[in-house]
C-alpha positions as CSV (number, residue, x, y, z in Angstrom):
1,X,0.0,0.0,0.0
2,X,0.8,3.4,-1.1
3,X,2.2,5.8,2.4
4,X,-0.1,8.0,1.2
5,X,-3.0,5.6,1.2
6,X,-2.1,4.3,4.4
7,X,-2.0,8.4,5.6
8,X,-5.7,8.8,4.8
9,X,-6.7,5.2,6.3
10,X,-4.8,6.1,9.7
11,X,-6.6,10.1,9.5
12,X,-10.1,8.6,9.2
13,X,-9.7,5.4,11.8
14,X,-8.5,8.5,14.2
15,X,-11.6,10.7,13.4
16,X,-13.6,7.5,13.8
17,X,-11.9,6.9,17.1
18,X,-12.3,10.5,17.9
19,X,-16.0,10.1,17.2
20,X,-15.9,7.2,19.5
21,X,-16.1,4.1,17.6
22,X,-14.7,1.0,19.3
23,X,-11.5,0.3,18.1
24,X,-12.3,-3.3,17.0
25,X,-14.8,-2.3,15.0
26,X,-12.4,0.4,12.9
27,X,-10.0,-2.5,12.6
28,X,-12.4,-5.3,11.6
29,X,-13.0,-2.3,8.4
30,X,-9.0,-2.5,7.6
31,X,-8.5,-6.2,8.1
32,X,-5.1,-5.5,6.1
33,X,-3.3,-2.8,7.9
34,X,-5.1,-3.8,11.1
35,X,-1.3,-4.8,13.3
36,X,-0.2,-1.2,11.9
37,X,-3.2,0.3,12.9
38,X,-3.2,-1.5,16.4
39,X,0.3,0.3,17.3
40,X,-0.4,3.6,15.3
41,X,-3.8,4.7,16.4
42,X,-3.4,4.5,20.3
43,X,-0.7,7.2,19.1
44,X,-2.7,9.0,17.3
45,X,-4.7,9.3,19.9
46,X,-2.6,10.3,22.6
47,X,-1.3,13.2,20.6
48,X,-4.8,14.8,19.9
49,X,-5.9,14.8,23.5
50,X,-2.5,16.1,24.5
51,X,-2.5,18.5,21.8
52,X,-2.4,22.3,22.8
53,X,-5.4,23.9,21.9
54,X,-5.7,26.8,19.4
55,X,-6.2,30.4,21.0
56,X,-9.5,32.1,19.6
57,X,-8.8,34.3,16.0
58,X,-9.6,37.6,18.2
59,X,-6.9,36.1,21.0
60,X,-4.1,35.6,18.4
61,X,-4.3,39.0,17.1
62,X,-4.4,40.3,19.9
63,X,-1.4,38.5,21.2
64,X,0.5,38.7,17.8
65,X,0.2,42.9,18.5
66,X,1.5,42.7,22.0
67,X,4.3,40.4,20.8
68,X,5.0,43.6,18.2
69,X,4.9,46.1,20.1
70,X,7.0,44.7,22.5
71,X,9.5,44.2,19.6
72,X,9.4,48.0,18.5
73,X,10.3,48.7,22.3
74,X,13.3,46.8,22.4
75,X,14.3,47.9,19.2
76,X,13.5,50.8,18.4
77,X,13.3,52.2,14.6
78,X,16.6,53.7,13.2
79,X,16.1,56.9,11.4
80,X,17.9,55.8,7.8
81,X,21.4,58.2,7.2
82,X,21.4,60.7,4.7
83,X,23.2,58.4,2.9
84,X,20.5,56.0,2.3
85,X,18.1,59.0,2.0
86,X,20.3,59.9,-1.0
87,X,21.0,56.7,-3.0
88,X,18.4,54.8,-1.7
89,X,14.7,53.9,-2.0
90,X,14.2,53.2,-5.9
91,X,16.1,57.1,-6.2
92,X,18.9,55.5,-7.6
93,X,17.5,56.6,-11.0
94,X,16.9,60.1,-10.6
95,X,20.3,60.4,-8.5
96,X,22.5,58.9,-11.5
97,X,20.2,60.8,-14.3
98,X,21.0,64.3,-12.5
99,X,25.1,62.7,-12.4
100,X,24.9,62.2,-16.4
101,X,23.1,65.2,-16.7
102,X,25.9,67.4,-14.6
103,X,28.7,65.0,-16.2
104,X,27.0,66.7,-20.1
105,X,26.8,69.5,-18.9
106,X,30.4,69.8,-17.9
107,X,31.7,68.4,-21.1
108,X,29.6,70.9,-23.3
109,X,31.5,74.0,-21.2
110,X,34.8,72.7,-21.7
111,X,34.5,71.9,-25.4
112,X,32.8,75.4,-25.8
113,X,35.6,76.7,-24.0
114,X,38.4,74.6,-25.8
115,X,36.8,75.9,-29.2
């Protein structure tokens, strides 16, 4: 049998087991896999009930902003240099046109002045 075959087999016998189906009966259905099942699903099992529970959607974002904030506080945003102000950002374009354009202009005064 295919892992993945035996993957969906294992998820349903532990939904049925879930659901509370004896376990005799959800191997009687898988006569096949039933030894692997017989080791794998008290597993299963154990995991779900131990399993953490999920905090509510409103809960998480509320947490996820404290967890920011608290981030911000312990680093604080740097101020970007002049530097960066100056060659960064997506300026890069407009910075080296205005160098060409100073760069042409430059050559068109000497060669005026050389003529």
């Amino acid at each position: 049998m295919k892992p993945i075959e035996f993957a969906d087999i294992l998820d349903q016998c532990l939904e049925r087991l879930a659901a509370g189906e004896p376990l005799t009966q959800i191997l009687a259905d898988y006569p096949d896999e039933a030894a692997e099942l017989r080791e794998l699903l008290p597993l299963g099992q154990a995991y779900q009930v131990n399993r953490a529970p999920l905090a509510a959607p409103a809960r998480q974002s509320q947490g996820k902003q404290l967890m920011l904030a608290a981030v911000d506080e312990i680093y604080p945003a740097v101020a970007p240099s002049w530097w960066h102000w100056f060659f960064g950002g997506g300026r890069q374009v407009v910075v080296a046109g205005a160098g060409l354009a100073l760069v042409a202009l430059f050559a068109v005064i000497v060669w005026t002045n050389n003529r």
